[in-house]
C-alpha positions in Angstrom: 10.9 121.1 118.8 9.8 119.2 115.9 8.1 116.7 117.3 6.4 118.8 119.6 4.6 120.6 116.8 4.3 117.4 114.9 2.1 116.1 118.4 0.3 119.1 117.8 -0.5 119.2 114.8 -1.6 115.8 114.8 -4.2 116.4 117.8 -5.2 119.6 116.1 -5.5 118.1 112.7 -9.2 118.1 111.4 -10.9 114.7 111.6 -10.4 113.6 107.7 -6.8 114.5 107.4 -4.0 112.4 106.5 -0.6 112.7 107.2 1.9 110.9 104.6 5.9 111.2 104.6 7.8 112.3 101.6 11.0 110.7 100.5 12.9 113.0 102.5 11.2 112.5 105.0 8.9 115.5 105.9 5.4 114.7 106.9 2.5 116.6 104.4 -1.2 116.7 105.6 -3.2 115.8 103.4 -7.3 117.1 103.6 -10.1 115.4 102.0 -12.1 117.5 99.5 -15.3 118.0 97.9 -16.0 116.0 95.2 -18.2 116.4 91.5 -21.0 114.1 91.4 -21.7 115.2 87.5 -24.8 116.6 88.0 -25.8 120.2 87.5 -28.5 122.5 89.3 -30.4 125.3 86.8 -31.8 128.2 88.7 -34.0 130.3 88.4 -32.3 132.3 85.9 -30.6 130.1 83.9 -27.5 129.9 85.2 -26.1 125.8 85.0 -24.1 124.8 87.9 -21.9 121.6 88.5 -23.3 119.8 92.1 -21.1 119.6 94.5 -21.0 116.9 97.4 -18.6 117.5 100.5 -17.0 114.7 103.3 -20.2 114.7 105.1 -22.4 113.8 102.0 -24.1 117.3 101.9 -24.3 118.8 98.3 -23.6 122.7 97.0 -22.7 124.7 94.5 -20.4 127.6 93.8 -21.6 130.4 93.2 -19.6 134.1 92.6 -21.7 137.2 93.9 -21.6 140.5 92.3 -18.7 141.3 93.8 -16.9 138.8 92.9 -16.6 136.9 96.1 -17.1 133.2 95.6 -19.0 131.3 98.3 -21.0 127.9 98.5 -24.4 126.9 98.4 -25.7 124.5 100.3 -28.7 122.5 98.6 -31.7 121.5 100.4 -33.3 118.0 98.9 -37.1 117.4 99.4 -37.2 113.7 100.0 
């Protein structure tokens, strides 16, 4: 039963996952993440936010709504 969910698992897994084994022997997946790039983005009111840049190169910020739900921000780039 193990390995059938492990075969799963591993043809379910998204795209940029890793799977690494522990010393016990246990297999962990492990997802890539969004990373800072040290810049920040000023809107129109003020506010500073750090930039953002997910696995597919696309940059964002976090921003928290009124209600307190927090949600990203994808960033268009005039070129």
């Amino acid at each position: 039963m193990k390995y059938l969910l492990l075969i799963l698992l591993m043809y379910t897994a998204p795209a940029r996952a890793q799977m690494v084994q522990d010393a016990q022997g246990n297999y962990t997946m492990i997802v890539a993440k969004a990373q800072s790039t040290g810049k920040t983005f000023t809107d129109a009111k003020g506010n500073i936010y750090p930039v953002m840049q997910s696995i597919n190169g696309k940059h964002f910020i976090i921003r928290t709504s009124k209600t307190g739900r927090i949600y990203k921000q994808y960033l268009k780039v005039k070129e």
